[in-house]
C-alpha positions in Angstrom: 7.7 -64.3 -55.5 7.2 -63.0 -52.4 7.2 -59.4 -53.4 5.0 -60.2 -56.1 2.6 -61.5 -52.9 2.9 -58.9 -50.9 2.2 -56.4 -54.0 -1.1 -58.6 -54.9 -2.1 -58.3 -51.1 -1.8 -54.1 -51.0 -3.5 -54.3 -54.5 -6.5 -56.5 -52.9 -6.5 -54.4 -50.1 -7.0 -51.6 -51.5 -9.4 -53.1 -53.7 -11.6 -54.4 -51.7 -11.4 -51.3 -49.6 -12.9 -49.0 -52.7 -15.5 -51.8 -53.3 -16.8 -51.5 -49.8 -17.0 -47.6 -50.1 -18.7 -48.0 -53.7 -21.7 -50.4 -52.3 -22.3 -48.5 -49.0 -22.4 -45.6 -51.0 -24.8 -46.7 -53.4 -26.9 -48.2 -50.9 -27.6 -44.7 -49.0 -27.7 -43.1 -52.7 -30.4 -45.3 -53.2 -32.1 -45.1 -49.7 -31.8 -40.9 -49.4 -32.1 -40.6 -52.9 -34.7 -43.1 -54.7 -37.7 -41.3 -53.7 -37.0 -37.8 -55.1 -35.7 -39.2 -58.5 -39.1 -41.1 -58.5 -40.9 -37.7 -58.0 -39.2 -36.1 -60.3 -39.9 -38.6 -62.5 -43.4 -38.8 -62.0 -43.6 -34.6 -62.1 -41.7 -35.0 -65.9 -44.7 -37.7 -66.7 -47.5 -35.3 -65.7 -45.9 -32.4 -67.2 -45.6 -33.8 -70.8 -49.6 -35.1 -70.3 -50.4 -31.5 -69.6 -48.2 -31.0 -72.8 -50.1 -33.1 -74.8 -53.9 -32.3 -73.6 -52.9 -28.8 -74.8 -51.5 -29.1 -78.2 -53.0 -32.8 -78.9 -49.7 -33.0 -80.8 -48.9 -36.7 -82.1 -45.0 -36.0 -80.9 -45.9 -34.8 -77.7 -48.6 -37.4 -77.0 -46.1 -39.9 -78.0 -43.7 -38.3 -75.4 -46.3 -38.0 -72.3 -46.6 -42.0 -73.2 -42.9 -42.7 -73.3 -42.6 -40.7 -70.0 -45.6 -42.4 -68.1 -43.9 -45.9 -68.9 -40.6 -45.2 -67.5 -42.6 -44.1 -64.3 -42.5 -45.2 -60.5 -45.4 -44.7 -58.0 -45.2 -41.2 -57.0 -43.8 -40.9 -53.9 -45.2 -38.5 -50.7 -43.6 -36.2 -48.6 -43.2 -38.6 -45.6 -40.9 -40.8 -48.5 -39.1 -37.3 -49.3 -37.8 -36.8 -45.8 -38.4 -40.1 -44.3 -35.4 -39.4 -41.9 -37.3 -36.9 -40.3 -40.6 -37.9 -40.3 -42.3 -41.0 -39.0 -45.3 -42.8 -38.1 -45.6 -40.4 -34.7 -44.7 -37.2 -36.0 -40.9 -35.8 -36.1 -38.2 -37.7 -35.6 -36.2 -38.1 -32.6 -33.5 -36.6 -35.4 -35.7 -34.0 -36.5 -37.3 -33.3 -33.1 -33.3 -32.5 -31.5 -33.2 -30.3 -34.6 -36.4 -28.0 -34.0 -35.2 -28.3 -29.9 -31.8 -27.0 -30.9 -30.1 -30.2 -29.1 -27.4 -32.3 -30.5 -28.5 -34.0 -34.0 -27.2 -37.6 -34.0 -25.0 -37.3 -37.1 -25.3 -39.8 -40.3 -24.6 -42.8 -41.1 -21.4 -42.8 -42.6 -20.2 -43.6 -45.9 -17.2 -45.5 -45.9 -16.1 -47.0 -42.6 -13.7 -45.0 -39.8 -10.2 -44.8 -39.8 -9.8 -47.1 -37.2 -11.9 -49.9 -38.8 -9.7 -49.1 -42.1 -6.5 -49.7 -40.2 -7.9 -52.7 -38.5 -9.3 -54.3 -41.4 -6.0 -53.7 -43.7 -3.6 -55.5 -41.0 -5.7 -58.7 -41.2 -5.8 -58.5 -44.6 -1.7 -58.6 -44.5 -1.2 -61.0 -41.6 -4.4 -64.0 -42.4 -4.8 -63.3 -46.6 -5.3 -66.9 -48.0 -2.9 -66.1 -51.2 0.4 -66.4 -48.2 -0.8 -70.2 -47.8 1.2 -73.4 -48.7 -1.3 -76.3 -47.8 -4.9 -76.2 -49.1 -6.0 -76.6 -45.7 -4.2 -73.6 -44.9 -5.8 -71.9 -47.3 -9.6 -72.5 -46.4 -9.0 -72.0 -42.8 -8.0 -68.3 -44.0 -10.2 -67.9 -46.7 -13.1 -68.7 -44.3 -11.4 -66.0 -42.1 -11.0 -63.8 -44.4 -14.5 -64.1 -45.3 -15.3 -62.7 -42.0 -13.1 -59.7 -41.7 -14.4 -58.6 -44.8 -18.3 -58.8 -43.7 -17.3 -57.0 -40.4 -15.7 -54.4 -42.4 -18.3 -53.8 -44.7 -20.6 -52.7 -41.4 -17.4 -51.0 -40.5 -17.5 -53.1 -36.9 -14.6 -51.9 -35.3 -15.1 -54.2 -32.1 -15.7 -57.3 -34.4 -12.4 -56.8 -35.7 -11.0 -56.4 -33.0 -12.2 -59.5 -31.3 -11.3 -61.2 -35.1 -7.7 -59.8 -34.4 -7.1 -61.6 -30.9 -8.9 -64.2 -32.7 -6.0 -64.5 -35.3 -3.2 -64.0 -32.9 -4.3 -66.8 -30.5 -4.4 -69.2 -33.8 -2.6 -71.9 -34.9 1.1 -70.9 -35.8 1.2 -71.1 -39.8 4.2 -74.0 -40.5 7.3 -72.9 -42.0 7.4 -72.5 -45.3 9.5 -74.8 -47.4 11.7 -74.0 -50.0 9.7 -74.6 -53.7 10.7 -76.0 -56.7 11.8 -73.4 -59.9 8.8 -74.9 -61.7 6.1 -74.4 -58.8 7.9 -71.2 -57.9 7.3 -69.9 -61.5 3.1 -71.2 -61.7 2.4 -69.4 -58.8 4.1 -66.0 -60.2 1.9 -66.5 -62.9 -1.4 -67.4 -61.2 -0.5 -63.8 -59.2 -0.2 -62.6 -62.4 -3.7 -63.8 -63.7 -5.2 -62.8 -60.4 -3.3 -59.5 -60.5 -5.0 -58.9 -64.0 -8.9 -59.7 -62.9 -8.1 -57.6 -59.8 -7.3 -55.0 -62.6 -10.2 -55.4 -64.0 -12.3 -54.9 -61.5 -10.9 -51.9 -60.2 -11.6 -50.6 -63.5 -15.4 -51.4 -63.4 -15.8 -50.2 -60.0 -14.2 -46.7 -61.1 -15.9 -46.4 -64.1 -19.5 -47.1 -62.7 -21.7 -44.5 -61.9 -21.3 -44.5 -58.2 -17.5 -44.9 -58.4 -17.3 -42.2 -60.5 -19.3 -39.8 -57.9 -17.4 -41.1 -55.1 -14.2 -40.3 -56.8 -15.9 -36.2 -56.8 -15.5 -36.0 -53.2 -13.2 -38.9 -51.9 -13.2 -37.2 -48.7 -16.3 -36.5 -48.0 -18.8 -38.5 -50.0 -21.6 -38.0 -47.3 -21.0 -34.4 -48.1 -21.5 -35.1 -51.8 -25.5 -36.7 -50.9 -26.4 -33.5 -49.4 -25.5 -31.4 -52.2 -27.0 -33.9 -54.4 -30.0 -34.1 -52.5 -30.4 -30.1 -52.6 -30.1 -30.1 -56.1 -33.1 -33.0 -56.8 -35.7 -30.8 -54.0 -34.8 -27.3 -56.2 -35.5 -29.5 -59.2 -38.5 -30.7 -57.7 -39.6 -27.2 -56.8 -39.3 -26.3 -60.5 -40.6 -29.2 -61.7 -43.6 -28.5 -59.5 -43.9 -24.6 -60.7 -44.0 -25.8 -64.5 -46.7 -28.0 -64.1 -48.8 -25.6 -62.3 -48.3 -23.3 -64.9 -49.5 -25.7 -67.5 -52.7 -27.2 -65.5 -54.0 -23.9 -64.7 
């Protein structure tokens, strides 16, 4: 049993761990990346309107319709680059960048090394599935609760602090020796959880973001740049074809 609780642990860990990487991924996808898929959107909408004024085809009319509906508001070139450009000009970012002084680098991805090592020996040491008691149990669950939202904003001094929280805690009482027929429930509740754990591993890799992060596991924040230089040559040549077509 107690292998079978220490494997669930690593399995949660590591879980957990991809989740966190998965969000904050998707959350700077969407906040670097939202406003030039809008564009690009709103450039395919105007290009099959051009389309249609010119052949006054029923199929392309149809299209310029179907594209105009799946449309955002178009987006400026302040939203494009909104890390370099704000309501005063440049951006202290973008201002270093022009003044060839040190460019404060990006937010990261996926928190540091440190915060991952931090964060995965709290997870061994206060996990609520090494609990006896129930009360036990919340206290660490409601721990737990914390070092996971600290790692998630990859707060290395927070864990910290949560680490000389844990060791100056209550001793956990010694365990006693189970019955065969208690011992045997909880190897199958690890079971059950082992298999929804499964399960969502498997979601988290095969959704979109998962799937890009697992492209460039060691440098997703990499993977946005060349992402984003692919949308702004898109752009460009979305912008080309519809000047073509309007002229």
């Amino acid at each position: 049993m107690r292998v079978a609780e220490q494997a669930l642990i690593e399995f949660e860990i590591a879980v957990e761990t991809f989740r966190v990487e998965v969000d904050n991924f998707s959350r700077l996808h969407h906040q670097k990346l939202g406003p030039m898929y809008a564009r690009l959107d709103e450039l395919d909408a105007r290009i099959a309107e051009a389309r249609a004024a010119r052949t006054g085809d029923p199929e392309d009319l149809r299209r310029a319709q179907e594209a105009r509906a799946a449309v955002m508001p178009m987006p400026g070139v302040d939203e494009l680059f909104h890390d370099w450009i704000d309501s005063d000009g440049f951006s202290p970012e973008a201002e270093a960048m022009l003044t060839d002084r040190p460019v404060r680098p990006p937010k990261r991805v996926r928190p540091n090394e440190e915060v991952r090592r931090l964060y995965r020996e709290l997870a061994r040491k206060a996990h609520p599935d090494l609990a006896r008691e129930e009360d036990e149990r919340k206290r660490r669950e409601e721990f737990i609760t914390r070092v996971n939202a600290a790692y998630a904003r990859g707060d290395e001094a927070v864990l910290r602090e949560l680490s000389a929280e844990w060791e100056a805690g209550p001793v956990p009482a010694e365990e006693r020796l189970s019955e065969s027929e208690e011992l045997y429930a909880r190897l199958e509740w690890l079971a059950q959880r082992k298999d929804m754990l499964s399960t969502l591993a498997r979601e988290l890799e095969e959704s979109a973001i998962g799937a890009m992060l697992r492209m460039a596991p060691e440098d997703p924040d990499r993977l946005l740049e060349e992402i984003a230089e692919q949308l702004l040559a898109q752009v460009s040549e979305r912008e080309s074809e519809l000047a073509g077509l309007v002229q």
